[in-house]
DORO-16271 format. One record per residue (C-alpha): x, y, z. Coordinates in steps of 0.05 Angstrom, whole numbers, plus 32768, in hexadecimal, padded with zeros to 4 digits. Each point is the difference from the previous one (the first is absolute). Layout:
N
XYZ;...
REM end
This chain:
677
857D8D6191D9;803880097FDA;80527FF18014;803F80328008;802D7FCA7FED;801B80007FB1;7FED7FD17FD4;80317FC37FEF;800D801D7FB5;801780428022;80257FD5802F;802B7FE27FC9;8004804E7FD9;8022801E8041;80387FC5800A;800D80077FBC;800A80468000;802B8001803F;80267FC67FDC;801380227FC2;80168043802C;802C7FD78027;80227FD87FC4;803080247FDB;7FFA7FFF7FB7;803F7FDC7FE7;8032802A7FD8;80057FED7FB9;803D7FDC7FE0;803480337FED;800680027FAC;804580098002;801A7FB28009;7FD17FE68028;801B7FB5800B;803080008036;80287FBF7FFB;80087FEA8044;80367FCD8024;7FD47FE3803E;80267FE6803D;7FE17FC17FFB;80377FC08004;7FDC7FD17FDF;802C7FE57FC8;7FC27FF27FD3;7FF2804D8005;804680167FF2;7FE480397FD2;7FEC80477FF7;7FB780108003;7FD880387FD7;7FDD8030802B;7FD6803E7FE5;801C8044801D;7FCC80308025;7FFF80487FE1;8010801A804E;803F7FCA7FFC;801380097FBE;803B803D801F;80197FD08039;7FFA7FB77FD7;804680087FDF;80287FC27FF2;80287FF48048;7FCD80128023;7FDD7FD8803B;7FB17FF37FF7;7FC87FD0801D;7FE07FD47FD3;7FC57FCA8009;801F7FC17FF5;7FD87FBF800F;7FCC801C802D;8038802C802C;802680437FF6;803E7FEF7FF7;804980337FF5;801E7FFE7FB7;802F80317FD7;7FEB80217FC1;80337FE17FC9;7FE0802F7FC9;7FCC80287FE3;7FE07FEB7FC5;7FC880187FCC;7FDF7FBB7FFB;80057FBE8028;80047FB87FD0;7FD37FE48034;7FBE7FEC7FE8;7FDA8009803B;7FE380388031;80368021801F;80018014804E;8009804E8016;803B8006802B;7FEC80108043;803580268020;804080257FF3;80247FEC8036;803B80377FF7;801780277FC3;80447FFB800E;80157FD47FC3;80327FCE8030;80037FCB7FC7;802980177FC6;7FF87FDF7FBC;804B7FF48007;7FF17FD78047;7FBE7FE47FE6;80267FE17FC3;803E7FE9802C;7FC27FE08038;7FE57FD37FC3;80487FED7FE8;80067FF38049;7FC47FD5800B;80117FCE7FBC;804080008016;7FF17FDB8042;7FBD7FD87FEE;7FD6803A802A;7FCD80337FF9;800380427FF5;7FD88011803A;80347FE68029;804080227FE0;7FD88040800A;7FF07FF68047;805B7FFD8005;8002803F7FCD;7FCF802F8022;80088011804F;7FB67FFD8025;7FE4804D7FF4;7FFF8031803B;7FC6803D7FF1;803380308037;80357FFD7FDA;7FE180097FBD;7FE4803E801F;8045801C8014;801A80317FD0;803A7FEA7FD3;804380148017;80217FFD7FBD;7FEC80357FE1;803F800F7FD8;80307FD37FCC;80327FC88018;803A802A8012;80487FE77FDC;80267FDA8026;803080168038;80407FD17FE5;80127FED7FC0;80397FD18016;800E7FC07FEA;80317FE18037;7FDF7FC6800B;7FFD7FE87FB8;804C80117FFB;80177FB37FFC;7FD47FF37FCD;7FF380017FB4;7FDE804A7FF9;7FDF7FE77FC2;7FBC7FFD8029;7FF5803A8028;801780277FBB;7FC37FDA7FD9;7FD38017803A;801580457FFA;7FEA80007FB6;7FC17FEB800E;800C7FB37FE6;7FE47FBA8026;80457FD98011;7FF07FC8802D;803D7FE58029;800B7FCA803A;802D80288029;80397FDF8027;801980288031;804380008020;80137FEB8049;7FF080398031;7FDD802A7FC4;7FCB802D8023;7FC07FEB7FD3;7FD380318019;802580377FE9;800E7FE27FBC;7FB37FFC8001;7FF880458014;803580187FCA;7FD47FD87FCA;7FBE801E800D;801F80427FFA;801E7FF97FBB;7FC17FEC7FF3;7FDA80328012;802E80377FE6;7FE87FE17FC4;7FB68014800A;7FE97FB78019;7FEC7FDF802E;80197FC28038;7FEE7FCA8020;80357FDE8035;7FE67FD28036;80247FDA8036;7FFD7FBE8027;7FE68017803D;7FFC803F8036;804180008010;80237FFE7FB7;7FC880397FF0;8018802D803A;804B7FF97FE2;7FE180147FB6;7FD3803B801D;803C8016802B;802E80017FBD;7FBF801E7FD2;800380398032;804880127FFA;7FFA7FF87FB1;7FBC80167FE9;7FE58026803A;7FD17FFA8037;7FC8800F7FCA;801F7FE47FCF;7FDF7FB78009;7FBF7FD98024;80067FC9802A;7FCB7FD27FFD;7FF67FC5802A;7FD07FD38022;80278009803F;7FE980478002;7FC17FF5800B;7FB8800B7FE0;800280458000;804280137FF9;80067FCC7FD0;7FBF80197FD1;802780558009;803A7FDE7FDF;7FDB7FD57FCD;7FD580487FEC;804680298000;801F7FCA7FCC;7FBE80077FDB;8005804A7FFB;804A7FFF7FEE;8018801D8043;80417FE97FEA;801F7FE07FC4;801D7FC2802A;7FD47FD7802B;802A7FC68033;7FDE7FCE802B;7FF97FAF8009;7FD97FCD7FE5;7FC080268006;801580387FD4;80117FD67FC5;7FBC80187FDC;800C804A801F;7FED80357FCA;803B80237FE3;7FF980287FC3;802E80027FBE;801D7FC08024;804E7FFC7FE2;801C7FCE8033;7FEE7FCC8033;803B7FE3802B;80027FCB803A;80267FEC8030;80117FAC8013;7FCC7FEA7FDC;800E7FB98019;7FE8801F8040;7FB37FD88020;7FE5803F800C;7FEF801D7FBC;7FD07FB27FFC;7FB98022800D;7FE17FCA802D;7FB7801A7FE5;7FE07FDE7FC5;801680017FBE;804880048030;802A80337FCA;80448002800C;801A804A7FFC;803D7FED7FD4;7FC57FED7FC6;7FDD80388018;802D802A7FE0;801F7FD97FD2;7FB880007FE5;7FFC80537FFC;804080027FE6;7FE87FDA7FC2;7FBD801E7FFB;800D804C8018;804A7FF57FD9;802C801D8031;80487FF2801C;7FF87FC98035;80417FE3802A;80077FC98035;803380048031;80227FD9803B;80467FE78018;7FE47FB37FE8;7FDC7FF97FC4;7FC27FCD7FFB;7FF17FCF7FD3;7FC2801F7FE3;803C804A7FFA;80277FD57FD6;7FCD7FE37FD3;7FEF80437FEA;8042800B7FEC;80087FC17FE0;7FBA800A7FD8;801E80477FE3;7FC88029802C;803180248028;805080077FFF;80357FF58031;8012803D8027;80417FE1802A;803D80228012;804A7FEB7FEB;80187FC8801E;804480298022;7FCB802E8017;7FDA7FC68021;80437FDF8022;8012803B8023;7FBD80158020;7FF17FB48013;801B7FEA8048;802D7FBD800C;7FCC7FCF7FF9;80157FB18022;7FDB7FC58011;80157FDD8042;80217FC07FF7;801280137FB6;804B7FF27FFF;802C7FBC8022;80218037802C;7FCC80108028;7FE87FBB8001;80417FF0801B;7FFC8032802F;7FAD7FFB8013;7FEC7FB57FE9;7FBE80128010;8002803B7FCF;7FC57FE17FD1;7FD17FE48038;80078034803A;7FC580367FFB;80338035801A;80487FE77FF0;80428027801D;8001802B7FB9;7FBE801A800F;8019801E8045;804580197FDA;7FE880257FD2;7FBF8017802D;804380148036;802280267FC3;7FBF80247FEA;7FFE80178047;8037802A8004;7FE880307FCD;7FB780048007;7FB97FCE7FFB;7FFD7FC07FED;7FC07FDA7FE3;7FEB7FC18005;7FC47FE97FDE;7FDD7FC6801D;7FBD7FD77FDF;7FC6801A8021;7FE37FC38028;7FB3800B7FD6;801E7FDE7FC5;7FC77FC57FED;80267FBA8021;801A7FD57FC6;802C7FC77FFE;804E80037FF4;802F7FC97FFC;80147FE78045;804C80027FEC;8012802A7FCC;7FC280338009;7FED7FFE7FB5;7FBA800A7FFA;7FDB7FC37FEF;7FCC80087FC1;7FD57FD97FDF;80297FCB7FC7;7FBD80147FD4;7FF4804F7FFC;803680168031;7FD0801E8030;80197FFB8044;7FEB7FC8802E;7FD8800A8040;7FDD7FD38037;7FC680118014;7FF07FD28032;80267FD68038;80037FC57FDC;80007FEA7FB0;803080147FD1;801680467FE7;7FDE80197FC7;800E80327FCA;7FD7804C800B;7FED7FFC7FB8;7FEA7FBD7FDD;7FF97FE08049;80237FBE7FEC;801B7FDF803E;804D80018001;800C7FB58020;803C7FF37FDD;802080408009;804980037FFD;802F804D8001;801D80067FC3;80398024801C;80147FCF8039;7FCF7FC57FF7;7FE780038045;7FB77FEC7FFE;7FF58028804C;7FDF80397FFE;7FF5803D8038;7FD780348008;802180497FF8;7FF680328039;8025803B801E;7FFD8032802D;8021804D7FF9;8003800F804A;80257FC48012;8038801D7FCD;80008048801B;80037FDE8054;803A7FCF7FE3;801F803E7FDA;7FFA80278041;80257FCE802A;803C80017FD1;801380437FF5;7FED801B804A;7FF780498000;7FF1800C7FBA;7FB9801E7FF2;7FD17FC67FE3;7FBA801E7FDD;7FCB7FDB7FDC;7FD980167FC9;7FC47FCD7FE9;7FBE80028004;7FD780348027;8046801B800B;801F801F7FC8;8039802D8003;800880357FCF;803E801A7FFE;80467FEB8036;8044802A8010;803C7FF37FE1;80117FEB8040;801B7FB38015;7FBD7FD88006;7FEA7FB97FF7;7FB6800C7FD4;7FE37FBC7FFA;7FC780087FD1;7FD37FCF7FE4;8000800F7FAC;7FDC803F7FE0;8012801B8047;803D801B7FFC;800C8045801B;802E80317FD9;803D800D8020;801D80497FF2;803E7FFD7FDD;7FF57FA97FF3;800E7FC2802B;80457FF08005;7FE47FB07FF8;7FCC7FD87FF6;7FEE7FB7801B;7FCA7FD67FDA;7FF27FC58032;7FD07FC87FED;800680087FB5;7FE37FB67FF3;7FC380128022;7FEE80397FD3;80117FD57FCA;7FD07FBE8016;7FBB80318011;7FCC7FDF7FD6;7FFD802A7FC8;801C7FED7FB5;801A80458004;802280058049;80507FF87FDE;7FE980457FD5;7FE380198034;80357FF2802E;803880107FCE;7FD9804D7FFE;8003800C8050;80477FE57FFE;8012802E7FD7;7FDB803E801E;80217FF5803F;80447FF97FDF;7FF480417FD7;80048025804A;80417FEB800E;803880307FEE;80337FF07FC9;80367FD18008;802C803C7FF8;7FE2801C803F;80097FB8801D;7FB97FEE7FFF;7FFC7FB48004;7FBE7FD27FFB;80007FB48014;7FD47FCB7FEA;7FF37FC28033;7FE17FD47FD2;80147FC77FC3;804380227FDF;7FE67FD07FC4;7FBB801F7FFB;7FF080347FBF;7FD9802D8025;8040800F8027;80307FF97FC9;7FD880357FDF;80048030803C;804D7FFC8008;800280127FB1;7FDD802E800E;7FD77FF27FC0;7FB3800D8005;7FF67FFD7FB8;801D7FBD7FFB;7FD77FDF8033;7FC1801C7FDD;80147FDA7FC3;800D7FC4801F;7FC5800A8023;7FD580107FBE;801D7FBF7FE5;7FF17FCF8034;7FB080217FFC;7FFA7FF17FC0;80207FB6800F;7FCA7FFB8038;7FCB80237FD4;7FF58035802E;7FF180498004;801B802A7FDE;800F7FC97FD1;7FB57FDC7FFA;7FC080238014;7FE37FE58044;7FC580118024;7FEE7FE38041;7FBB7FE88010;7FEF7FF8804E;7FB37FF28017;7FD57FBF8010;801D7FBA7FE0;7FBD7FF77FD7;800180527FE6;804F7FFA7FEB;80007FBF7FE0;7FB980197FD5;802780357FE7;803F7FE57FF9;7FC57FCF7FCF;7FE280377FDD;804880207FF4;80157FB97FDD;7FC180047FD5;801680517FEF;804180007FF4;801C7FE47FBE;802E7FC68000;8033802E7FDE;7FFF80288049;80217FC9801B;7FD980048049;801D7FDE8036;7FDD7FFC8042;802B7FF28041;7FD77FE78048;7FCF800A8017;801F7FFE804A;7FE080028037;80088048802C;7FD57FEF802C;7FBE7FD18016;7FD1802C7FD0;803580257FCE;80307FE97FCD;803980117FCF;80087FF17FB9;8030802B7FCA;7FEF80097FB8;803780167FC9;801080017FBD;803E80197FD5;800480488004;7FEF80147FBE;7FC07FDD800B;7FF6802A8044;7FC880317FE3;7FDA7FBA7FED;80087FE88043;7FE680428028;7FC5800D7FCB;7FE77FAF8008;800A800C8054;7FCC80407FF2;7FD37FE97FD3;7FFF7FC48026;7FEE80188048;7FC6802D7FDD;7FE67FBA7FE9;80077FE38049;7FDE804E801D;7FC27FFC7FC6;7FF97FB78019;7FFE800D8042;802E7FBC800D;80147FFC803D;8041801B8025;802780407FFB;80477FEC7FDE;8036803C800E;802D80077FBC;804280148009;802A800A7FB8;804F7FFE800E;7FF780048049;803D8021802E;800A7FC68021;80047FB17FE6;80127FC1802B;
REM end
């Protein structure tokens, strides 16, 4: 009897057939450069390179350098841009097909993939990393909309130069030719910096370039959009920012692509934005903590730019009423020039600036001038102000980090060693210093010799209840916090604000109070007096002239510099001192530091392998560890600066040994963090 049922070898003969009709033959690689070099998003510092990649003949049209793609990398698919096409790869072995173009829309320029890597050495990072801050997260919807720039940048709708009028024209005239002046611009008392901005970007594009201006934060940005508007046009610029949101946020980044418009203004985020024939890059207080990415390799935007400026060679310009320390070495180093108006022109735009307690008058008259933390002046001139419209008074905001200030004089107590500042930690024990963690037991304030010590704390709404009781009837507002006022009336007001709060007041505040000024100065940072020094001086810059009777008082030390230098009225000369006592203290921007925080037994291996690295000749220090917490510590690393580019390629190469080694613990690198103390 014999069976329906097929054989076994025509068993196998029909699976294989249905196999080979269901797999697709795959396409052949393209002739025409058919190795895609490919930058994976892979973090791994060990792996901080591009990858060859044949090119499919069916990808060979989309697989253009910017491009997005999926590659197999280590057993997964895994994102990556195409850097380049080449004819032939230099590695030896069998090369992968790439699997997927993800999006032909070439989002990584050659100009922004070059800046990325400058990016990534600069800091001790990866590429993959830098990329991640460059290139907003792709949205397919609005890659599909249709491009609604279909026509050339129009001109500009002003060609004034008002706001540059107290200045030097030397550098908006280089722009216009098409030159690269750099400049750390000054700018007066009351001067409105977003239109100045605005004014800039339009000379230079009149010239057929590009720019690039970014501000400190949402606020700042709406004053710069609101002035781009009035001077280039409503389509005359993108906004891009991450407080736009994804998809908003990706419809800018593609218009800037696409050159939309010939000026492109945002915040941190769009420091890497995409602007073509780039002629200038300009931004505002660059001493401000916002433009410090807190996202690894942690670029600061200043360097950002400072860094395209260089390698794109365009104009580039820093501005702010203070001037930092890192401003001023620039100048000092010949990179950029002094752009600072004359000094008459300075005097009579400042307001009356005074300390309370400064003269034996008022002692005489108010003995408790210098220890009361709201004398009689403060309530004469805030009385005065009052007359003629709204008066600020800028209080510490009460999240300031606790440190310890001298019980009587209110110096703030540091470390005899390093100069951190001291802390406790703990209910009982001796202070010890936030850097090298020696205990201070024999601590005595160099100022008064007091060895007591207290903890600093304040509170704004105390001040604005207190401020209330005294001048009854007078509106009191608050802006801090998750309360932020905007813009206030010319009308009389009391607006106690905690600093980088401060509202603008139409037609400027007839005074200005600074209360608490020795707290500022004693938060535990190495750079609090600069940073104190620049909000002082924002505030003051609000105030009308003295002319227009615009008055600012002081309660604080009448001896201390960062006062003296805000009753001068001299930014620039605070910087200097400020630059010198760095490079006394062998700090940024004089040395180059980079802060290592992970697990004691990671940091102090590398902090061993970075001794056995780094040549003698280097002069590495280490500073700590200290402890953080129960399971993380501290320790700082710096050398000299012209030995900086030693120190950050020994912090790479030596955290790809750790990675390929798989030793144990992560160690976060930080190189010339925002904040030290």
């Amino acid at each position: 009897m014999t069976s329906n049922a097929d054989s076994p070898e025509q068993l196998t003969l029909l699976r294989d057939t249905v196999r080979r009709s269901r797999t697709k033959e795959p396409a052949p690689i393209t002739e025409s450069l058919p190795v895609a070099r490919i930058a994976v998003d892979v973090s791994l510092p060990h792996l901080d390179r591009p990858f060859d990649y044949l090119v499919p003949d069916d990808m060979a049209g989309a697989a253009q350098p910017g491009a997005r793609v999926k590659v197999r990398f280590a057993g997964k698919d895994l994102d990556g841009f195409v850097l380049e096409r080449l004819a032939e790869s230099d590695h030896d072995g069998k090369l992968m097909r790439l699997r997927k173009v993800v999006s032909p829309e070439r989002v990584l320029t050659p100009e922004i993939a070059d800046l990325c890597r400058a990016v990534a050495d600069r800091y001790a990072g990866v590429l993959a990393d830098v990329t991640r801050l460059a290139v907003p997260p792709r949205h397919a919807k609005v890659e599909a909309e249709p491009l609604r720039c279909d026509q050339p940048p129009r001109p500009p709708v002003s060609t004034s130069r008002s706001g540059w009028s107290p200045y030097p024209a030397g550098f908006l005239d280089a722009i216009a030719r098409g030159e690269a002046p750099r400049a750390v611009w000054t700018a007066v008392p009351g001067a409105d910096w977003a239109l100045a901005f605005a004014q800039a970007a339009a000379v230079c594009a009149a010239s057929g370039r590009g720019a690039l201006l970014l501000a400190a934060d949402a606020r700042d940005l709406e004053r710069l959009a609101a002035a781009c508007t009035a001077v280039l046009g409503e389509s005359g610029f993108v906004t891009l920012s991450a407080d736009l949101g994804p998809t908003a946020r990706y419809r800018a980044f593609l218009g800037a692509l696409h050159g939309c418009a010939r000026v492109v203004i945002g915040t941190r985020a769009a420091a890497f934005a995409p602007v073509a024939e780039l002629g200038l890059v300009a931004l505002w207080d660059d001493g401000d903590e916002s433009y410090a990415e807190p996202r690894a390799p942690y670029p600061h935007a200043r360097e950002v730019l400072l860094l395209r400026a260089f390698r794109q060679n365009c104009a580039a310009l820093l501005g702010g009423f203070a001037r930092s320390a890192e401003a001023a070495a620039l100048i000092e180093s010949g990179f950029a020039h002094e752009l600072i108006a004359d000094r008459k022109v300075i005097r009579a735009a400042a307001p009356s600036v005074h300390i309370a307690g400064e003269s034996d008058i008022e002692l005489a008259r108010d003995p408790s001038a210098r220890a009361a933390r709201l004398p009689h002046r403060v309530f004469e001139i805030a009385r005065d102000g009052l007359r003629s419209g709204p008066v600020l008074v800028q209080v510490p905001r009460a999240g300031y980090l606790p440190s310890l200030v001298c019980q009587t004089c209110r110096a703030p107590s540091r470390c005899s060693t390093c100069g951190g500042t001291l802390r406790r930690t703990g209910g009982s024990g001796p202070a010890s210093c936030s850097v090298c963690g020696r205990p201070a037991v024999d601590h005595r304030c160099p100022e008064c010799g007091d060895t007591r010590m207290r903890a600093a704390i304040i509170g704004a709404r105390r001040t604005a209840e207190e401020l209330g009781r005294a001048f009854p009837g007078v509106v009191v507002r608050t802006s801090g916090g998750d309360n932020m006022l905007d813009v206030v009336s010319g009308a009389p007001a009391l607006i106690v604000s905690t600093p980088g709060a401060e509202p603008v007041a139409e037609g400027g505040y007839a005074a200005a109070v600074l209360l608490d000024t020795w707290l500022m100065l004693a938060r535990p940072d190495l750079r609090a007096p600069e940073e104190a020094v620049r909000r002082w001086f924002n505030a003051a810059a609000m105030v009308r002239s003295a002319r227009d009777g615009g008055t600012v008082i002081l309660v604080g030390d009448p001896s201390a510099l960062p006062l003296q230098a805000i009753v001068r009225w001299s930014p620039e000369g605070y910087a200097l001192r400020e630059i010198e006592e760095r490079r006394t203290a062998r700090l940024a921007p004089a040395a180059k530091l980079a802060e290592l925080t992970g697990p004691s037994e990671a940091v102090n291996d590398l902090i061993t392998r970075l001794r056995d690295l780094v040549p003698p000749s280097a002069g590495l220090e280490a500073l700590g560890p200290v402890d953080l917490d129960e399971e993380t510590v501290r320790a700082v690393v710096r050398t000299p600066r012209q030995h900086g580019p030693t120190l950050v390629r020994s912090l790479k190469e030596t955290q790809s040994t750790r990675a390929t080694k798989k030793s144990p613990g992560s160690v976060r690198v930080q190189v010339d963090p925002p904040t030290f103390g």
